[in-house]
C-alpha positions as CSV (number, residue, x, y, z in Angstrom):
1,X,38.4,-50.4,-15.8
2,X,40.8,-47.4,-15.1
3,X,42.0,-46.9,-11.8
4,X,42.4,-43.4,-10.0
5,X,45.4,-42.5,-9.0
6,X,45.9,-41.7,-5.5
7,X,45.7,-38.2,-6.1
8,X,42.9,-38.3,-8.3
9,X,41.1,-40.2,-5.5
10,X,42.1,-37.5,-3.0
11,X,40.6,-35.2,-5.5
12,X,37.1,-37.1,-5.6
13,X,36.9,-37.2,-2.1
14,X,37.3,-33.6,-1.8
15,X,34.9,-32.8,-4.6
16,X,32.6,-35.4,-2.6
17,X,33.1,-33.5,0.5
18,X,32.2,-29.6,-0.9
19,X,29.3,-31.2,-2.5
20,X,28.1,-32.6,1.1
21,X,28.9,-29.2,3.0
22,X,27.3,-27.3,-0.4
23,X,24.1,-29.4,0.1
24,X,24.2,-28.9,4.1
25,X,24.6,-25.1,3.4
26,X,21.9,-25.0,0.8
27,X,19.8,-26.6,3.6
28,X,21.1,-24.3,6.4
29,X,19.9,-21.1,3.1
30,X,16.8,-22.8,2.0
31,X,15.8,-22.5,6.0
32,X,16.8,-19.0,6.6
33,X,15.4,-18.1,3.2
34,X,11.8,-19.5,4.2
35,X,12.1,-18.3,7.8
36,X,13.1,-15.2,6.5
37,X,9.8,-15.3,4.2
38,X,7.3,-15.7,7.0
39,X,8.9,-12.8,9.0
40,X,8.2,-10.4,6.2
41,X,4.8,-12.1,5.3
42,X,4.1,-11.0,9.2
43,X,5.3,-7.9,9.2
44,X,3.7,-7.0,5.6
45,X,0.2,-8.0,7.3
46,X,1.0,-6.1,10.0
47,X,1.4,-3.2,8.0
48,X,-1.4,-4.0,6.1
49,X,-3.8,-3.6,9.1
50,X,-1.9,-0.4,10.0
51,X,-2.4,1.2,6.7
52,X,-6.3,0.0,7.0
53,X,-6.9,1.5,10.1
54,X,-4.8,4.7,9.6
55,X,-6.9,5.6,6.1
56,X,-10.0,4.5,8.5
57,X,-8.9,6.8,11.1
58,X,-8.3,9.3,7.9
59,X,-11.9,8.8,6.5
60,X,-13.4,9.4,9.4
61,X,-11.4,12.8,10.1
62,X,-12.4,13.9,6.4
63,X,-16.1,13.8,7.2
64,X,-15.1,15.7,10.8
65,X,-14.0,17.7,9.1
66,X,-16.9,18.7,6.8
67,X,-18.4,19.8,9.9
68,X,-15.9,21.1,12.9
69,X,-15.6,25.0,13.2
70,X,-13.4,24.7,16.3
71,X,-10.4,26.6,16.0
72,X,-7.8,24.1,18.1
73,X,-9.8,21.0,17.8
74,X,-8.3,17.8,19.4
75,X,-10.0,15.6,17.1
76,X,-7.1,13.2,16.3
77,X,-5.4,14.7,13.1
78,X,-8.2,17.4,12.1
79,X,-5.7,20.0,12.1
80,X,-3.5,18.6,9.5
81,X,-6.1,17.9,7.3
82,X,-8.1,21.6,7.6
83,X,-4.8,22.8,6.5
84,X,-4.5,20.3,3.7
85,X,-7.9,21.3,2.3
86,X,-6.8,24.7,3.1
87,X,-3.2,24.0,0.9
88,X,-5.9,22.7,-1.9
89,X,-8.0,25.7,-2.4
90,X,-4.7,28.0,-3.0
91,X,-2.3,25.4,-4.4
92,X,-0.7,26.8,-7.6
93,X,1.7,23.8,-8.2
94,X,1.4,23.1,-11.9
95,X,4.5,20.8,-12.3
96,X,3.6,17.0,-14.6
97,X,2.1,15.0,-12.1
98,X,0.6,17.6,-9.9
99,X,1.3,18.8,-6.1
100,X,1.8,15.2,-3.7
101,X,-0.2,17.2,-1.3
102,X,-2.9,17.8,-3.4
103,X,-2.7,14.1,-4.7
104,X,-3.1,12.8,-1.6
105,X,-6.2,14.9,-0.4
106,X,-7.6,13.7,-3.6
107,X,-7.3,10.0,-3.0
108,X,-8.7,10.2,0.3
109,X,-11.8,12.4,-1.0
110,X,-12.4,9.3,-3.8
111,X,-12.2,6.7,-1.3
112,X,-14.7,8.6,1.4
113,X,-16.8,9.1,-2.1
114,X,-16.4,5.2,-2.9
115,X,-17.5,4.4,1.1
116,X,-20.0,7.0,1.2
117,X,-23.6,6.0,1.6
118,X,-25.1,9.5,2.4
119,X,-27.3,11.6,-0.3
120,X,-26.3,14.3,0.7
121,X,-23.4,13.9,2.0
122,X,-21.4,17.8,2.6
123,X,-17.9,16.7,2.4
124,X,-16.4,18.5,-0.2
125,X,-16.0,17.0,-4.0
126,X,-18.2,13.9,-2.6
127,X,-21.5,14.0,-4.5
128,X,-19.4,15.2,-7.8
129,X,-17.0,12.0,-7.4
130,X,-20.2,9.7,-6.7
131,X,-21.4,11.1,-10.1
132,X,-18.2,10.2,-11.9
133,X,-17.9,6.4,-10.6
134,X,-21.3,5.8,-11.5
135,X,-20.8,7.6,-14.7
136,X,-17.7,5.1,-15.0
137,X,-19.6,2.4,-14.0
138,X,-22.6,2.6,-16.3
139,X,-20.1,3.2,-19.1
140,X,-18.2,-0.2,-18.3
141,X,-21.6,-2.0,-18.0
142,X,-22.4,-0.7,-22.1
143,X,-19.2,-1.6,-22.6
144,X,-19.5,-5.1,-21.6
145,X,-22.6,-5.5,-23.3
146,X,-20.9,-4.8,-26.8
């Protein structure tokens, strides 16, 4: 059996001792790390539900909308989205990718159309996007059936 030197054993016991602190501190991480998870798992939910009731909140102003003729409405946020429809109709962005503004008008018209139970429902695009998702539709269903 070989015997460690003095120094060698001074060196052992230091390497012994940064292992002990690095497994301490990996602890001390491993906690912050998880704690730190949770936080943003909270806050991402919280968003979440934000985001959810805003684009209800939007929905609902989209089929206002359809309907209000007052000039200064107080309908939360009818204003901003009049003049977004009005942007719409004289929008002459043609850049790859489109106008954002126009985009986003666009999404929330195909999510009302998605939601939308009515027949005849008089917010703009609405009956012409219900068309298209059950054109979609019908085409995946033949598709599946291949």
């Amino acid at each position: 059996m070989v015997m460690a030197s003095r120094e060698e054993e001074q060196q052992i016991r230091a390497a012994e001792h940064l292992l002990m602190a690095s497994g301490e501190d990996h602890k001390r991480l491993t906690d912050y790390l998880e704690a730190q998870s949770i936080r943003d798992k909270e806050i991402s939910r919280q968003e979440e539900e934000e985001e959810v009731v805003q684009a209800t909140q939007l929905q609902r102003t989209i089929v206002h909308v359809t309907d209000c003729r007052t000039l200064l409405c107080s309908y939360p946020f009818c204003l901003i989205v009049k003049s977004q429809f009005y942007h719409v109709v004289g929008c002459r962005t043609r850049i790859p990718g489109g106008c954002p503004l126009c985009k986003k008008l666009g999404f929330l018209l195909h999510l009302h159309a998605l939601r939308c139970q009515q027949s005849q429902c008089r917010t703009p695009c609405c009956r012409d996007l219900k068309e298209r998702h059950q054109q979609q539709r019908q085409h995946q269903v033949a598709g599946d059936r291949s």
